[in-house]
Backbone bond lengths (Angstrom), bond angles and torsions (degrees), N, CA, C in turn:
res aa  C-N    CA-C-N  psi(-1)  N-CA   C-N-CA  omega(-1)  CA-C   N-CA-C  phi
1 X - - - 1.454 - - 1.527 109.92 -
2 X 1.056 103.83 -61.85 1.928 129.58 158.26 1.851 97.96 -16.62
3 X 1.194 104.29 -70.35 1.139 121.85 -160.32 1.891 115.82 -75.77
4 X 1.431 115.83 -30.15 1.399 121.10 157.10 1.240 111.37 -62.05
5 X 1.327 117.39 -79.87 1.874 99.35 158.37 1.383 139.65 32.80
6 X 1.500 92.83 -98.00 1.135 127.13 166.22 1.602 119.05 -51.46
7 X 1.149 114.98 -29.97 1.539 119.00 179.06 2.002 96.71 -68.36
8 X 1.399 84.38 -85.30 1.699 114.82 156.99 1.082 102.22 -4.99
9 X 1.346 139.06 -64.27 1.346 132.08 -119.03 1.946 104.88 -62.01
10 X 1.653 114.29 -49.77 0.943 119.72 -167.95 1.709 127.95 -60.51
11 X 1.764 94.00 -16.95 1.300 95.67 -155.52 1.680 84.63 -99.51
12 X 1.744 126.33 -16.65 1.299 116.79 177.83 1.473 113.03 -70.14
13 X 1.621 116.00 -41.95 1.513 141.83 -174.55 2.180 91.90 -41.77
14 X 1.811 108.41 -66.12 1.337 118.12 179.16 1.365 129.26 -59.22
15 X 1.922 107.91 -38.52 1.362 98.11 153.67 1.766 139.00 -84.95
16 X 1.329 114.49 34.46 1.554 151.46 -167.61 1.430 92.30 -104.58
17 X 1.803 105.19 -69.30 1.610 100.23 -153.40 1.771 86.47 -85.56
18 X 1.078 139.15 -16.33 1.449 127.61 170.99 1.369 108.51 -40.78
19 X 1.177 123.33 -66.78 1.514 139.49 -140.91 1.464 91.87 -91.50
20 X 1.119 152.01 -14.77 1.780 175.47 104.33 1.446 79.53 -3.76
21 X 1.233 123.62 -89.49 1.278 116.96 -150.20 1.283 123.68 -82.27
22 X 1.583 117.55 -20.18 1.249 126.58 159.91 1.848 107.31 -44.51
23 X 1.773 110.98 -62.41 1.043 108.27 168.35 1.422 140.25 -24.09
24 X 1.169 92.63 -57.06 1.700 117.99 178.04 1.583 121.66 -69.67
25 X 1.475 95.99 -16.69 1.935 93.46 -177.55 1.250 100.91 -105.82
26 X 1.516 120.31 -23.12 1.687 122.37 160.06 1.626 126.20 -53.20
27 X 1.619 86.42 -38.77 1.849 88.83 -179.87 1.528 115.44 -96.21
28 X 1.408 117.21 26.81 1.525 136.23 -154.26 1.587 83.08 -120.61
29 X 1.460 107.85 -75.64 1.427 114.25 -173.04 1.543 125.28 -67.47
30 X 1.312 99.20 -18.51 1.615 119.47 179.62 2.114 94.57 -68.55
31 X 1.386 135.84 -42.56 1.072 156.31 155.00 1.481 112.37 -38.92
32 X 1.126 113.25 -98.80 1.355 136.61 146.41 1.818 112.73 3.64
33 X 1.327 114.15 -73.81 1.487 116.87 162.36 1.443 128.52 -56.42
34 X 1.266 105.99 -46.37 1.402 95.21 165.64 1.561 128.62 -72.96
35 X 1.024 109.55 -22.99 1.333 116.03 171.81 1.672 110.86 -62.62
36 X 1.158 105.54 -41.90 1.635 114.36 -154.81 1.914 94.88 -85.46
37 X 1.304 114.32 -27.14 1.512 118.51 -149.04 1.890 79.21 -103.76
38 X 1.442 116.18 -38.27 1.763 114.75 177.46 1.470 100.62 -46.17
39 X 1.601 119.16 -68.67 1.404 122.74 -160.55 1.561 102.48 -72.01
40 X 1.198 125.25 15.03 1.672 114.39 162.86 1.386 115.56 -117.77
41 X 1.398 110.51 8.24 1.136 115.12 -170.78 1.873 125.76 59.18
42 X 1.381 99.19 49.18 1.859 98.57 -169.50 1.769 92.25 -91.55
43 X 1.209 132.87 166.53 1.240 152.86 160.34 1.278 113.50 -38.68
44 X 1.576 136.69 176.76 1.252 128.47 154.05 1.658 125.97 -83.81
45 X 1.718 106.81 -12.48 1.250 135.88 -175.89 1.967 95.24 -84.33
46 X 0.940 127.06 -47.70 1.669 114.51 176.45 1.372 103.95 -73.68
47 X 1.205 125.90 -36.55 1.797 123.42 -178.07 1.390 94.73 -67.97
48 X 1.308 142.94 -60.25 1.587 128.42 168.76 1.800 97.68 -37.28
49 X 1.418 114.17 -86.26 1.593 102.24 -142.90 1.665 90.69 -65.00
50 X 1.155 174.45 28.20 1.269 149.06 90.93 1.187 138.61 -44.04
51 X 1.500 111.86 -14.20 1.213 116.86 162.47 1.694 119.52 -81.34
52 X 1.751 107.03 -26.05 1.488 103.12 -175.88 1.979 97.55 -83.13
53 X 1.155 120.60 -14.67 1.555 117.43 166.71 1.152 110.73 -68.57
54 X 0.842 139.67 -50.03 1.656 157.36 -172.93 2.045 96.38 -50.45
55 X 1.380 97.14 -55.41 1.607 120.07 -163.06 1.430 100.23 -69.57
56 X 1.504 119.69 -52.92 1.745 125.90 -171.33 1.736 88.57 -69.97
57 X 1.473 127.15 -38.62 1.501 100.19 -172.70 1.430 116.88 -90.81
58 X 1.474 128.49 9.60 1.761 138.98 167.57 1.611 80.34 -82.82
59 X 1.856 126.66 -71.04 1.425 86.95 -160.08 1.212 149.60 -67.28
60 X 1.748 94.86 -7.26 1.574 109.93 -177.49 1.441 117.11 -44.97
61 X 1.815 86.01 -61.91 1.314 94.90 -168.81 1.663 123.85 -80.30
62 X 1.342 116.84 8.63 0.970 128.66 156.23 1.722 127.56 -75.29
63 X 1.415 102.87 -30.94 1.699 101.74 170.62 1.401 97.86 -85.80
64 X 1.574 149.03 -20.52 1.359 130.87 -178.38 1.328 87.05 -81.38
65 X 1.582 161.40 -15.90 0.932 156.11 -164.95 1.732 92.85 -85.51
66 X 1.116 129.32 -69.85 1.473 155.12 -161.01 1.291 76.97 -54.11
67 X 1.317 129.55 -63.63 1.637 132.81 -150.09 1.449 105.68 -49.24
68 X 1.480 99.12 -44.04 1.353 105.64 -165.14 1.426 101.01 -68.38
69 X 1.474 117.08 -77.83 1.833 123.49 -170.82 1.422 101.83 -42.38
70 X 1.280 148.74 -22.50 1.851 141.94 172.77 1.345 85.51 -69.56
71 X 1.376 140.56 -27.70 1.415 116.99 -152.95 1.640 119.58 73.24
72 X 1.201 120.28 9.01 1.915 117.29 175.18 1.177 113.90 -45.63
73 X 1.040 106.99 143.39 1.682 118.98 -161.83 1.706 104.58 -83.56
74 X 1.347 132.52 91.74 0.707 148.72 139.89 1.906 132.98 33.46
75 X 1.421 97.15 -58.76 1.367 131.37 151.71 1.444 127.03 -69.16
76 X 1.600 112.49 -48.34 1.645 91.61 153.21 1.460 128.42 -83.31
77 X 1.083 131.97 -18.79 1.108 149.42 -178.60 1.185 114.85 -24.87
78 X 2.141 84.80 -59.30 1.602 117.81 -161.18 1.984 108.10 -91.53
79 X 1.344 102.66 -3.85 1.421 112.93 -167.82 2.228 85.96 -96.00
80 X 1.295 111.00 -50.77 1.400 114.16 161.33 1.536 131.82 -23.45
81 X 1.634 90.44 -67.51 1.387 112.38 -176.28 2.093 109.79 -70.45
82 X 1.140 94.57 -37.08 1.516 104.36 175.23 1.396 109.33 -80.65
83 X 1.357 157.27 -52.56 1.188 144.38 119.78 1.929 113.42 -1.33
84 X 0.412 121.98 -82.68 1.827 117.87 -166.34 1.229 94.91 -67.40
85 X 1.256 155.62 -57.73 1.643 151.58 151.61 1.605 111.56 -21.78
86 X 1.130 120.58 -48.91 1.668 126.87 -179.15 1.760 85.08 -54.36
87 X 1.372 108.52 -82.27 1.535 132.94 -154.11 2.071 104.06 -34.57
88 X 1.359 99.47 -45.55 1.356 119.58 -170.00 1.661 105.16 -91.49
89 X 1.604 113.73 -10.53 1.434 100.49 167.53 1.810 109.61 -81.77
90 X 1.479 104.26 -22.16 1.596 106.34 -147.18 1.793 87.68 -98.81
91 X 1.051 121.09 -1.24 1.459 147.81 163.27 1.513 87.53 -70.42
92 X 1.059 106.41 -103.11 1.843 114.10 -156.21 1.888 97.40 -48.34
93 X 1.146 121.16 -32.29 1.645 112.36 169.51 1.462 124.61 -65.81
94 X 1.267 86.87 -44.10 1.863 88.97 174.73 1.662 94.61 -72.28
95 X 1.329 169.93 10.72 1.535 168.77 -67.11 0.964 142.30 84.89
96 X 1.919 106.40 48.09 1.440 117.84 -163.04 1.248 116.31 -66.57
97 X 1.569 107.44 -18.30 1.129 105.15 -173.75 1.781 127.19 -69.66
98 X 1.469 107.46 -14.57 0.941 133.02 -170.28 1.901 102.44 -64.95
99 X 1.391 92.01 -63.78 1.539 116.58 157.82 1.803 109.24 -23.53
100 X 1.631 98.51 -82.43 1.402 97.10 -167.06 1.702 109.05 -70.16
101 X 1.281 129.61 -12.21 1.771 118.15 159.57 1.437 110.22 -58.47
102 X 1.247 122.58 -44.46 1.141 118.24 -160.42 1.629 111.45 -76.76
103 X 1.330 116.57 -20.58 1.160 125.79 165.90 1.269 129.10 -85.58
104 X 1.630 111.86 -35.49 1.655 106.35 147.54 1.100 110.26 -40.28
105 X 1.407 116.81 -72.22 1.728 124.03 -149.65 2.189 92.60 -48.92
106 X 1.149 125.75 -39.76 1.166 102.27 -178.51 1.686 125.38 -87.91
107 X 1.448 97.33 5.15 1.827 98.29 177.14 1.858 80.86 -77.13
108 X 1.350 105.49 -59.69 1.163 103.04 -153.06 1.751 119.89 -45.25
109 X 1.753 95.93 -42.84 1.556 105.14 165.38 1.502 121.57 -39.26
110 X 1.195 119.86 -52.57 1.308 142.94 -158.29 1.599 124.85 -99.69
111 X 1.447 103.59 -31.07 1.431 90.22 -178.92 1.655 107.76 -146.25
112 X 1.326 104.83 5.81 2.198 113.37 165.94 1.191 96.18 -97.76
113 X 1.410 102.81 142.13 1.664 130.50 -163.24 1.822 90.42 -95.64
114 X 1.138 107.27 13.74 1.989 99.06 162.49 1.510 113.78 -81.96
115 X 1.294 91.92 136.77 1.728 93.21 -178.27 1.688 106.21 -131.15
116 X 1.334 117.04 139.60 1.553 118.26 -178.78 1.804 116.43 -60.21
117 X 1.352 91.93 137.63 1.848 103.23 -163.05 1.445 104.32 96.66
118 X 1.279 137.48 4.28 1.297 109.76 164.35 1.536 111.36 -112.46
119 X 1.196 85.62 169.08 1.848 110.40 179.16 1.073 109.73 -72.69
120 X 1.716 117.75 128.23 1.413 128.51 172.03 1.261 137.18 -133.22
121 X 1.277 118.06 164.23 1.755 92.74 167.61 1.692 97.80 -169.46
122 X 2.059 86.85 115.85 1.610 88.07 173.07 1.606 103.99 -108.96
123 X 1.466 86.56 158.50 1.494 118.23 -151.54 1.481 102.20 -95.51
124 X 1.485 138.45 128.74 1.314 128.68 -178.98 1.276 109.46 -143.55
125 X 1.418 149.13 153.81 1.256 128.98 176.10 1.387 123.40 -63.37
126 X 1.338 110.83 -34.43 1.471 121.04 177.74 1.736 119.90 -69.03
127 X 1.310 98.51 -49.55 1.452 112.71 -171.46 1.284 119.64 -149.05
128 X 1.620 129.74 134.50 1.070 118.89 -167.76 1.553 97.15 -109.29
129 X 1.524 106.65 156.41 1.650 102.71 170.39 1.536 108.78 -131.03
130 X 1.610 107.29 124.74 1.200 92.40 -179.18 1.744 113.54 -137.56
131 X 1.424 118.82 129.28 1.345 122.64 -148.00 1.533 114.59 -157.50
132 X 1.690 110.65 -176.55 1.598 95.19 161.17 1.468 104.37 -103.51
133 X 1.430 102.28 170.49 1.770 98.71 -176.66 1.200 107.52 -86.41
134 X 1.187 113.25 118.45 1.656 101.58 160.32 1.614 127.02 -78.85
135 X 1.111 125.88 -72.40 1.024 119.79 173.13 1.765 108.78 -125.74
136 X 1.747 100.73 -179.64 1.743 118.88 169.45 0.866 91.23 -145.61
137 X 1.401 103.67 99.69 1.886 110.93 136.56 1.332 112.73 -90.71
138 X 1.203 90.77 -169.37 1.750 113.86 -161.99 1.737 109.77 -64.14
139 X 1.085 106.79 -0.87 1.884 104.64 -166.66 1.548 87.32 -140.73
140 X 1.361 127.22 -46.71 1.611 120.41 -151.39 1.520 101.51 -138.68
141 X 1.614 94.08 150.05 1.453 103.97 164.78 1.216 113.26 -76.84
142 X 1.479 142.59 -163.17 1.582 114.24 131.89 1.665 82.93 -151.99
143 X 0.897 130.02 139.98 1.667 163.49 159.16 1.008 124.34 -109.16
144 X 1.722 109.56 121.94 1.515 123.23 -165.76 1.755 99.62 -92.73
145 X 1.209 106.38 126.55 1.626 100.81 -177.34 1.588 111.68 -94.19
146 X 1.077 122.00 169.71 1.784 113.48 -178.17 1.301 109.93 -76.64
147 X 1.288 129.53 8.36 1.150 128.45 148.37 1.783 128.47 -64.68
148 X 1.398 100.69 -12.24 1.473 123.56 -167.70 1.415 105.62 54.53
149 X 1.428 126.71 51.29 1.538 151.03 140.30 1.495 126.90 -104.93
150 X 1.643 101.19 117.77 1.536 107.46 172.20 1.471 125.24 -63.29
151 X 1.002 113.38 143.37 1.390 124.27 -177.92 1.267 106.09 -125.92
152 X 1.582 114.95 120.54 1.744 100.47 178.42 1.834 107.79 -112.11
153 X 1.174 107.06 165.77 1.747 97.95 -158.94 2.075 84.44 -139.38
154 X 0.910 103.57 139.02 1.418 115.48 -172.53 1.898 96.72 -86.30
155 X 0.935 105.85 123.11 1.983 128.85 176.05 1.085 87.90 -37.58
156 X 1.116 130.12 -77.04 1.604 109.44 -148.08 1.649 121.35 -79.50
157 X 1.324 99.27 3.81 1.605 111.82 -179.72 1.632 89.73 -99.88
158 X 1.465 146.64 -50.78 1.140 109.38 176.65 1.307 136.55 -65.02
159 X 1.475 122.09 -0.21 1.590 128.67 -167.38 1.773 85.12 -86.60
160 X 1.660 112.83 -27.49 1.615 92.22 -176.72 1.280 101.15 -81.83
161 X 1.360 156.13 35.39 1.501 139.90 -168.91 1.251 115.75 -137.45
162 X 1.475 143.03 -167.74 1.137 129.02 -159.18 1.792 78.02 -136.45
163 X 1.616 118.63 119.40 0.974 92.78 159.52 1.758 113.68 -134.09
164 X 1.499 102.67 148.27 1.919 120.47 -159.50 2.176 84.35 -81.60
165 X 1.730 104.67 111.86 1.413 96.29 170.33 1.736 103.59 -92.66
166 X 1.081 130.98 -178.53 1.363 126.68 163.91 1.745 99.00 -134.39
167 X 1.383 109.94 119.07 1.433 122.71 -172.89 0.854 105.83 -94.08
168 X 1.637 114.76 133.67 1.327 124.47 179.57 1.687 115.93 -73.92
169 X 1.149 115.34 -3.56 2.001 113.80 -176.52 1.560 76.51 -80.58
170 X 1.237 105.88 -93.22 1.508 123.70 -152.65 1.589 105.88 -41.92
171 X 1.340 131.61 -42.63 1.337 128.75 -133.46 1.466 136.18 38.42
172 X 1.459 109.25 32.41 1.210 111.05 174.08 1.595 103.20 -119.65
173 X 1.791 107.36 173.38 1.717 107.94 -175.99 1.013 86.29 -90.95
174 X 1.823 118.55 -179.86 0.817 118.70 -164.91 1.892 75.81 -172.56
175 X 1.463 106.98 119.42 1.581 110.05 165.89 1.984 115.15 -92.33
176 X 1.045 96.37 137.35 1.348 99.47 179.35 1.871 100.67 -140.38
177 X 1.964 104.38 113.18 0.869 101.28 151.18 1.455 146.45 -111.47
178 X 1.456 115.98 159.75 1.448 124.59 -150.07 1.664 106.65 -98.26
């Protein structure tokens, strides 16, 4: 036992100060985001989902870090990583749509001037929905209608629609199409 240890010792000592510093660049950026996302005025709902992006890319690169100091063999690693990538491409092919929500949901995060709590209304030929926003996640809008019923609208179907926001500075509508 004594004697594994001792083999061990260096690679436990490195995965010590890993997880130290993993710590430390989480509670850096955990800072950092709010600060940066406060002075732009983002929601408390985008400071969460930028913070869990922020979080999935510290741990990434913390297990290719780990990968390395265990010494993992390289070749399976990459036979691993290529295996679960195949599985999860033929996933998002058989369910592209899955794909393109998740990529709405981040235009929309990132670069549509909709913000949660306001009044909306997208426009569709079939059906119109018109509400406050509650939230954007990663797959769905969801909009509370004055019925006080949610309505959820799939991301990549609102980037095709025209939707009328009503801004709270101005109080006027304002159409913006997508």
């Amino acid at each position: 036992m004594n004697e594994l240890f001792t083999t061990l010792r260096l690679e436990i000592i490195e995965t010590i100060v890993l997880i130290v510093a993993m710590i430390s660049v989480k509670l850096a950026t955990t800072k950092a985001i709010k600060r940066i996302l406060t002075s732009l005025e983002f929601d408390l709902q985008r400071k969460r989902i930028s913070q869990k992006i922020v979080n999935l890319f510290i741990l990434l690169v913390g297990g290719i870090v780990l990968a390395g100091i265990w010494n993992i063999d390289r070749k399976e690693l990459f036979v691993f990583f290529t295996s679960v990538l195949t599985i999860i491409g033929i996933a998002f092919f058989a369910q592209w749509s899955i794909l393109s929500n998740i990529t709405a949901s981040l235009i929309l995060f990132f670069n549509h001037p909709l913000r949660i709590g306001q009044f909306i209304q997208v426009f569709d030929k079939d059906y119109m929905v018109e509400g406050k926003l509650e939230d954007i996640s990663f797959f769905f809008m969801h909009v509370r209608t004055k019925e006080n019923q949610i309505v959820t609208i799939p991301n990549n179907l609102v980037l095709q629609r025209t939707i009328l926001m009503k801004m709270e500075t101005s109080k006027e509508d304002i159409t913006t199409e997508l």
